[in-house]
Backbone as ProteinMPNN parsed JSONL, in Angstrom:
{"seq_chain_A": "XXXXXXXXXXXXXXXXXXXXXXXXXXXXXXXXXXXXXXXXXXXXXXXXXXXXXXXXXXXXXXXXXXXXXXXXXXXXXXXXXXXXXXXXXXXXXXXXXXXXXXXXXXXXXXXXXXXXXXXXXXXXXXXXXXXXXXX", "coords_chain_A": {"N_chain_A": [[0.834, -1.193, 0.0], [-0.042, 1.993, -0.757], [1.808, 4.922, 0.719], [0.356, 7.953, 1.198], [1.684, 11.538, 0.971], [1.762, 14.982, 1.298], [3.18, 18.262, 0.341], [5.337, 21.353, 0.56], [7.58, 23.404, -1.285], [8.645, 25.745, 0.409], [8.694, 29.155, 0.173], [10.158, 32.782, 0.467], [10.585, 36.043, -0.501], [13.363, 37.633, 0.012], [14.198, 39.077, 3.391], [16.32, 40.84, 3.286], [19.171, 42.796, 1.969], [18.812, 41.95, -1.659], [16.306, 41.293, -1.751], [15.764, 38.901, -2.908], [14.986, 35.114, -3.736], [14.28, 33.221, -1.246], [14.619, 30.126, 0.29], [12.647, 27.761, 2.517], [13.839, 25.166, 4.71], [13.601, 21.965, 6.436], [14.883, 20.673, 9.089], [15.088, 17.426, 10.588], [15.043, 15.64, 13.496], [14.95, 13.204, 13.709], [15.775, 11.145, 11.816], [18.166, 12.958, 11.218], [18.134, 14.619, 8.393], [17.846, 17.414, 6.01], [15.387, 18.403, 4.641], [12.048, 19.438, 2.336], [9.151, 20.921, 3.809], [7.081, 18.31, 4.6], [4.664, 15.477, 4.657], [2.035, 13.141, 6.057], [-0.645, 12.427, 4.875], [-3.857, 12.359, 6.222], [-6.424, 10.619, 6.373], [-8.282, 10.5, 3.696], [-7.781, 13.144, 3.439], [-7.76, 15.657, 1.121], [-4.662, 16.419, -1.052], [-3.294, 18.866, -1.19], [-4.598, 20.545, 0.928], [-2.976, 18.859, 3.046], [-0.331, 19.135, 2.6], [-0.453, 22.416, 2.897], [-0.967, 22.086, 5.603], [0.955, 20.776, 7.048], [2.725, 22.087, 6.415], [2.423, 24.379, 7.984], [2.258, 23.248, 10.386], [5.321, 21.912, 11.054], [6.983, 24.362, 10.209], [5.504, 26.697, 11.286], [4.474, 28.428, 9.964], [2.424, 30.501, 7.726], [0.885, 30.237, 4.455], [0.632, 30.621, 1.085], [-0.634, 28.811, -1.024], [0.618, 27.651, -4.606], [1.807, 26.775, -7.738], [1.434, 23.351, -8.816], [3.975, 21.328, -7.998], [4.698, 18.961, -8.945], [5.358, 15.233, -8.691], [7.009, 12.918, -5.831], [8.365, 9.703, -6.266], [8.966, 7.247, -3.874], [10.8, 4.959, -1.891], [10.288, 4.794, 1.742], [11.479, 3.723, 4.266], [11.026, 0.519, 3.451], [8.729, 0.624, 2.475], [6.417, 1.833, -0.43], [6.281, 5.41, -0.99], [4.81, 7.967, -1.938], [4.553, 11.582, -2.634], [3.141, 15.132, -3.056], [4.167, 17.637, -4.221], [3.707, 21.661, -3.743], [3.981, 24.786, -4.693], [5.084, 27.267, -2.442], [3.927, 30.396, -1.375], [5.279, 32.255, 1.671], [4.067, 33.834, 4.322], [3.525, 34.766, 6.926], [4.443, 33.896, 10.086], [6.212, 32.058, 12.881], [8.647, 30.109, 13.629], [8.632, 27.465, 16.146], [10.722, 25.276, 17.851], [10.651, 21.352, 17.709], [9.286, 18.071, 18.821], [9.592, 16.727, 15.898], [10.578, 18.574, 14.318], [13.232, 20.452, 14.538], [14.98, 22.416, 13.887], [14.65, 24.957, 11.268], [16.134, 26.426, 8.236], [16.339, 29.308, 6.385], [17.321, 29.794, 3.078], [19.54, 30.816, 0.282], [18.581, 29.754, -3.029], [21.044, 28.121, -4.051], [22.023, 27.458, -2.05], [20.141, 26.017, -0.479], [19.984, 23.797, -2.641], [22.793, 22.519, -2.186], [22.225, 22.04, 0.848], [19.942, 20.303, 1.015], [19.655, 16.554, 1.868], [18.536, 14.281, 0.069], [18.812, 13.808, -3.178], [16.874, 14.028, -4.638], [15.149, 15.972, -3.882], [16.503, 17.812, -4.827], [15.468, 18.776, -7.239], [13.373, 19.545, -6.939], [13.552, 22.292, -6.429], [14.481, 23.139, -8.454], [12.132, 22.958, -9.675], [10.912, 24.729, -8.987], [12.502, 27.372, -9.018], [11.543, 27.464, -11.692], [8.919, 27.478, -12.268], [8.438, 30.356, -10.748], [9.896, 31.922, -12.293], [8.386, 31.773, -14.943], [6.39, 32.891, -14.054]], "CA_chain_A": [[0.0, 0.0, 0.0], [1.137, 3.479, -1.099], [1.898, 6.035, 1.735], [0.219, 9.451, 0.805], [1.41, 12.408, 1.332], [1.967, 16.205, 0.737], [4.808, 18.756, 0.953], [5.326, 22.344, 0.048], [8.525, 24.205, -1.468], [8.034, 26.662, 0.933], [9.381, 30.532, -0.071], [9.876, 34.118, 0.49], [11.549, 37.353, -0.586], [14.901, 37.604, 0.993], [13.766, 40.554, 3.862], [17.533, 41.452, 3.193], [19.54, 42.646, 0.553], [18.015, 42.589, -2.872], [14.643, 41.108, -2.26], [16.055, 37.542, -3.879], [14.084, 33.988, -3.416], [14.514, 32.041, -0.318], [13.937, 28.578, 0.502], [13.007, 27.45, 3.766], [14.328, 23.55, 4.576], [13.318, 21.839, 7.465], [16.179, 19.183, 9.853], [14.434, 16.422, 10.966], [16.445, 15.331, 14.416], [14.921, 11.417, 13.672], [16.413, 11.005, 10.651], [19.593, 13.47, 11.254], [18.198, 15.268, 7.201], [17.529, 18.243, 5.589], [14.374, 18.808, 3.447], [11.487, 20.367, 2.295], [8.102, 20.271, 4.724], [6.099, 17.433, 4.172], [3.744, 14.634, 6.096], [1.509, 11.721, 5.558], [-1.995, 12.658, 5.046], [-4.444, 11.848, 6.781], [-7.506, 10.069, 5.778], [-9.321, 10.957, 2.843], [-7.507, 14.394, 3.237], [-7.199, 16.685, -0.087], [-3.147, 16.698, -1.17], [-3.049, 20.366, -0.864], [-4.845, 20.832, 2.529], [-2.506, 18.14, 4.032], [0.792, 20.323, 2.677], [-0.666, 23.625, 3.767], [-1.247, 21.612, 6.955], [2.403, 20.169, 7.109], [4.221, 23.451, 6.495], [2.517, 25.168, 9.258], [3.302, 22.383, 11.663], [6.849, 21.618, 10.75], [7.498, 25.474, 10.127], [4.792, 27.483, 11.972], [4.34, 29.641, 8.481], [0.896, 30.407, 7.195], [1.494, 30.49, 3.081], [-0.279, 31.291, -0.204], [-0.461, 28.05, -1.974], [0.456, 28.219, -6.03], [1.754, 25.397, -8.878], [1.698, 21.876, -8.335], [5.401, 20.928, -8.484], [4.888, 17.226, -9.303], [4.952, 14.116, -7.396], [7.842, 12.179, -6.42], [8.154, 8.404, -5.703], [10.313, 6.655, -3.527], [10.984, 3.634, -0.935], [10.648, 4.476, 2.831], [11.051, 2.121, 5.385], [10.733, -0.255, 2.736], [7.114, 1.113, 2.043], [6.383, 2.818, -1.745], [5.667, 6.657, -0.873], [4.065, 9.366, -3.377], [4.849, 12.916, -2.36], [2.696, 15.913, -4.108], [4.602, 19.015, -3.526], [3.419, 22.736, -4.921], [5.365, 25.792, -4.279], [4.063, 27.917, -1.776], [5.059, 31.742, -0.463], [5.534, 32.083, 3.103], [3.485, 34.811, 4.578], [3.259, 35.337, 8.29], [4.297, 32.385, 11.027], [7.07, 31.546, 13.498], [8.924, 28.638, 13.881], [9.037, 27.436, 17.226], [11.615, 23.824, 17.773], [9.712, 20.429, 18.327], [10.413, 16.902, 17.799], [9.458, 16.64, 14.901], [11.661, 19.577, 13.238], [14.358, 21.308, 15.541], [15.805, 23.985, 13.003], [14.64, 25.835, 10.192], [16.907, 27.485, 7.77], [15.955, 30.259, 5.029], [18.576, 29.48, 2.107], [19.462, 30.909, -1.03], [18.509, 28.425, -3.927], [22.3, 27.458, -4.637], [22.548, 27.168, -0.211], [19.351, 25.068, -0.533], [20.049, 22.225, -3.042], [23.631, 22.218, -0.871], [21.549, 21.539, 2.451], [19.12, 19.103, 1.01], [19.882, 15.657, 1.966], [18.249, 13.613, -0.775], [18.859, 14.434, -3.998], [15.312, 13.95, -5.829], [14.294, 17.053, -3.52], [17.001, 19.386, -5.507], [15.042, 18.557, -8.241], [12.026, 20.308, -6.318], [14.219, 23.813, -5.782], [14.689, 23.838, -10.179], [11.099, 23.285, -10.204], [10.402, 26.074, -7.962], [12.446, 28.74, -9.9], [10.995, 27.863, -12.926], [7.165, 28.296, -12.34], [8.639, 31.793, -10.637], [10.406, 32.589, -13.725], [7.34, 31.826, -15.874], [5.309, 33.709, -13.934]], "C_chain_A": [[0.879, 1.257, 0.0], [1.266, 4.085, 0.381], [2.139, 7.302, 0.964], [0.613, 10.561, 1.336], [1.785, 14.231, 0.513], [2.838, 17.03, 1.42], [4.77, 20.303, 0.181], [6.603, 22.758, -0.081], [8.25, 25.826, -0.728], [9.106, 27.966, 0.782], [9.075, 31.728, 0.113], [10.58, 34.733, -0.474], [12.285, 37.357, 0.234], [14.222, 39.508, 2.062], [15.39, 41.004, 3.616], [18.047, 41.504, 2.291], [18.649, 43.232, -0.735], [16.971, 41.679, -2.842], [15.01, 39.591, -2.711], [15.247, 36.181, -3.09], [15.02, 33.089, -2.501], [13.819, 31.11, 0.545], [13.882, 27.676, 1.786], [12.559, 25.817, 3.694], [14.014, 23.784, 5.953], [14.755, 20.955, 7.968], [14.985, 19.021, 10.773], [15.564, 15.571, 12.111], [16.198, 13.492, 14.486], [16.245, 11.088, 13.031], [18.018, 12.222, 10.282], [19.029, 14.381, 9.244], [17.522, 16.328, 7.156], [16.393, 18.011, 4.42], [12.843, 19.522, 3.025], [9.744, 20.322, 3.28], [6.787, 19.386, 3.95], [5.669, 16.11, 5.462], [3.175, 14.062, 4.944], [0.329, 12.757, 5.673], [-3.255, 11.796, 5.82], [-5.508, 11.397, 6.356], [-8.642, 10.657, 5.263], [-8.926, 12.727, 2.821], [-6.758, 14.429, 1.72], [-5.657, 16.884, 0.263], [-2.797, 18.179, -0.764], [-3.48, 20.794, 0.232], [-3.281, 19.936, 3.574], [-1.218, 19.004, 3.853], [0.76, 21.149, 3.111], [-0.26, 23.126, 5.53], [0.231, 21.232, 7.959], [2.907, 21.281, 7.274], [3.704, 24.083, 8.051], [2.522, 24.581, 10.344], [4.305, 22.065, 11.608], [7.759, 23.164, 10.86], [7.024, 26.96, 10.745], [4.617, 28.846, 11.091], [3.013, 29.378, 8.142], [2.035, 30.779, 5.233], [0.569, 30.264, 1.902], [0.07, 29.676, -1.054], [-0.16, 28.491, -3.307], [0.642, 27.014, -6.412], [1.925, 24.657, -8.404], [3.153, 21.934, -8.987], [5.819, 19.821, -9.501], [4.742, 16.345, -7.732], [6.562, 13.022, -7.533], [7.403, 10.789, -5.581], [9.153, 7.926, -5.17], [9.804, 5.547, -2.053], [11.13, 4.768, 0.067], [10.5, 3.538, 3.594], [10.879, 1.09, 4.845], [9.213, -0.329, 2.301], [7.388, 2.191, 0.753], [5.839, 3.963, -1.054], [5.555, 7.813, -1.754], [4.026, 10.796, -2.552], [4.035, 13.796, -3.345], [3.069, 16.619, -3.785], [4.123, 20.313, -4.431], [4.164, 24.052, -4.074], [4.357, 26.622, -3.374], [4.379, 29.099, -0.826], [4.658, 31.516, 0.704], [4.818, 33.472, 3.247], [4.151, 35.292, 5.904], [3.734, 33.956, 9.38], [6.007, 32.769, 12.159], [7.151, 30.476, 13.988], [9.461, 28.287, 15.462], [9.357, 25.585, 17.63], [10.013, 23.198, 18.357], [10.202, 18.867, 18.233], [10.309, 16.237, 17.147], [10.532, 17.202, 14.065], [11.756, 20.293, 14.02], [14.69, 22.611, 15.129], [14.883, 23.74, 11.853], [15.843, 26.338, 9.502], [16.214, 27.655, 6.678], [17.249, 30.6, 4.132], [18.576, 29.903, 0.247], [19.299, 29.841, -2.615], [19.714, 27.381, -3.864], [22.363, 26.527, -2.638], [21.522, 25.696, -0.066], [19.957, 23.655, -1.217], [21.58, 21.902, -2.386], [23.134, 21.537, 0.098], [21.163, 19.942, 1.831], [19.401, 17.352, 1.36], [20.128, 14.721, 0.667], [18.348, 14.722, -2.013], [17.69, 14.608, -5.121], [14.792, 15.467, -4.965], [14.985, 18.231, -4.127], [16.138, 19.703, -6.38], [13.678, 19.732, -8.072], [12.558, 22.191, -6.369], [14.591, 24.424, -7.221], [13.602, 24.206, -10.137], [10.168, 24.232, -9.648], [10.307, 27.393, -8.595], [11.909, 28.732, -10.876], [9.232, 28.196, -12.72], [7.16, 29.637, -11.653], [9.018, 32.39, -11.402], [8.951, 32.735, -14.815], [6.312, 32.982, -15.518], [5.23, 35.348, -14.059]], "O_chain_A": [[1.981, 1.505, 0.489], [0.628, 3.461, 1.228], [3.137, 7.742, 0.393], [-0.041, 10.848, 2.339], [2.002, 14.427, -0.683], [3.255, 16.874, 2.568], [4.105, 20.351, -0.854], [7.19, 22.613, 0.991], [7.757, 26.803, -1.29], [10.249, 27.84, 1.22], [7.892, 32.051, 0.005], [11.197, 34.06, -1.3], [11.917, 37.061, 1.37], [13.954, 40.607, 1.576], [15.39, 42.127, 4.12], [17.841, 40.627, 1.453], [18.068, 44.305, -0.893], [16.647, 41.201, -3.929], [13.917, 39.054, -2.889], [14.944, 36.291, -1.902], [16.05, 32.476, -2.783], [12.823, 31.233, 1.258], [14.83, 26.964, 2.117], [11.623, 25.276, 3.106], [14.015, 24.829, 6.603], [15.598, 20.65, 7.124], [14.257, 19.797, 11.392], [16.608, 15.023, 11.76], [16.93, 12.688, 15.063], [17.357, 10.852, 13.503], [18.703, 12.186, 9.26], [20.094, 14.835, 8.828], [16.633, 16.51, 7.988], [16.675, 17.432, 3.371], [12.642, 20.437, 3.823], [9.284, 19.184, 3.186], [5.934, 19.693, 3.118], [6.11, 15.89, 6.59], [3.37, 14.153, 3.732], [0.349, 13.735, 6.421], [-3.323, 10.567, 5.823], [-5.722, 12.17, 5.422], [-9.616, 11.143, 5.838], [-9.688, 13.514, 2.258], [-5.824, 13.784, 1.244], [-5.258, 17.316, 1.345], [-1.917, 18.408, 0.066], [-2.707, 21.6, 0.75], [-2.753, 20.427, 4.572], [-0.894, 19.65, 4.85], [1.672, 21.352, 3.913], [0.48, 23.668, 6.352], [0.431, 21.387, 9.164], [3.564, 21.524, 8.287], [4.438, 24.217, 9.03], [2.768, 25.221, 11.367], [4.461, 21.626, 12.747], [8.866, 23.249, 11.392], [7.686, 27.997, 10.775], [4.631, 30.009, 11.497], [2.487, 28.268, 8.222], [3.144, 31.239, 4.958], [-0.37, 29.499, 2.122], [1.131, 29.583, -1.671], [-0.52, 29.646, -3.534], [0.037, 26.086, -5.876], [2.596, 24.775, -7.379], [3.465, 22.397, -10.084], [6.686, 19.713, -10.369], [4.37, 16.524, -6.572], [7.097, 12.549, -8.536], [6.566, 10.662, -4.687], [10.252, 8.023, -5.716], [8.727, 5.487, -1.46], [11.848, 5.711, -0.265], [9.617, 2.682, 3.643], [10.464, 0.267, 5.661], [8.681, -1.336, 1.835], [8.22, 3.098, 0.768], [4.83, 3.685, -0.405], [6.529, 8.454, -2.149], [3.151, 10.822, -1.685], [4.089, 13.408, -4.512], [2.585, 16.871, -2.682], [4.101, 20.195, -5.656], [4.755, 24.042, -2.995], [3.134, 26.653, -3.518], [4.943, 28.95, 0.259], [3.774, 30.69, 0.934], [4.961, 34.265, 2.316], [5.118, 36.052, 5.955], [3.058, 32.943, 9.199], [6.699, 33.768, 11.964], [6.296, 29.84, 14.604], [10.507, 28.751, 15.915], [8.443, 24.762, 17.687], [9.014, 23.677, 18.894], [11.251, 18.501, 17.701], [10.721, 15.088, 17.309], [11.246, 16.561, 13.294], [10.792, 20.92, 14.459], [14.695, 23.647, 15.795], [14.431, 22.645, 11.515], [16.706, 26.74, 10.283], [15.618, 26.794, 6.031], [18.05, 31.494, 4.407], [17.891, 29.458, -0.674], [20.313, 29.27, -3.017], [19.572, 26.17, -3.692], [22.664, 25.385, -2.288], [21.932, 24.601, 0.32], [20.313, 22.668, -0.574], [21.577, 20.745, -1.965], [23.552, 20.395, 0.286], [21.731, 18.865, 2.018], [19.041, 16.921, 0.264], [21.224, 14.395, 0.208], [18.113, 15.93, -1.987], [17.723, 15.215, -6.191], [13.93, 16.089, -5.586], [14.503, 19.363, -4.116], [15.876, 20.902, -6.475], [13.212, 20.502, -8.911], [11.751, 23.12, -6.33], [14.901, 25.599, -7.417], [13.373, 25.39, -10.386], [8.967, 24.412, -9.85], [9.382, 28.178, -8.801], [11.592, 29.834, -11.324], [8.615, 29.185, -13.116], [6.111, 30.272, -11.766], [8.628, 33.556, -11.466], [8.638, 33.799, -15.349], [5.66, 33.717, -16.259], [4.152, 35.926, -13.919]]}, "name": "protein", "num_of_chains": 1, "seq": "XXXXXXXXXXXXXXXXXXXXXXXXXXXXXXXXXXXXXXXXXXXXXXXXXXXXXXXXXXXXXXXXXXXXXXXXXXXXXXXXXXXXXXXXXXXXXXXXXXXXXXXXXXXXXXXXXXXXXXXXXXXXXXXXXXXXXXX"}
């Protein structure tokens, strides 16, 4: 059986500097990794409620949903899991530690796919700038 869930590329405006796009990564103190906020859904929950839902428990950010990213697939735990991630600005929130997700960091794209652990989630931080570029 699959394991559903949803995940948001979650972003701002740099408040510093020149305004430039940054990418906030979660660390996960189970699993010792860096990546982007996501969770299992819960039953019969809409993909996009359960991401909204994820970021602002993992990151304590309220945020403007936008494009579906895609979906990726992969083995945990030796269980198939389907990820739907869509990009999503960061508004208003504070992140306060848990143990779930300890740290936050807000990372310049290049700082981001650096951090990321896994490498199918850089993949998530191209497909970020480009539906910001398009738009």
């Amino acid at each position: 059986m699959i394991v559903r869930a949803g995940g948001c590329v979650l972003w701002r405006r740099s408040p510093y500097g020149d305004g430039g796009t940054e990418i906030c990564l979660v660390h996960r103190p189970k699993y010792d990794d860096w990546s982007h906020p996501k969770g299992k859904l819960k039953r019969a929950e809409d993909p996009l409620a359960g991401a909204l839902r994820e970021v602002l428990e993992e990151t304590g950010h309220h945020c403007v949903p936008g494009v579906r990213l895609g979906t990726v697939l992969y083995l945990a735990q030796g269980r198939p899991k389907e990820v739907t991630y869509w990009a999503a600005e960061a508004t208003d929130g504070t992140f306060i530690p848990n143990d779930e997700v300890d740290l936050i960091a807000w990372l310049t794209p290049p700082e981001a796919r650096d951090r990321l652990t896994q490498p199918r989630d850089r993949l998530l931080v191209d497909a970020l700038l480009n539906a910001l570029h398009a738009t």
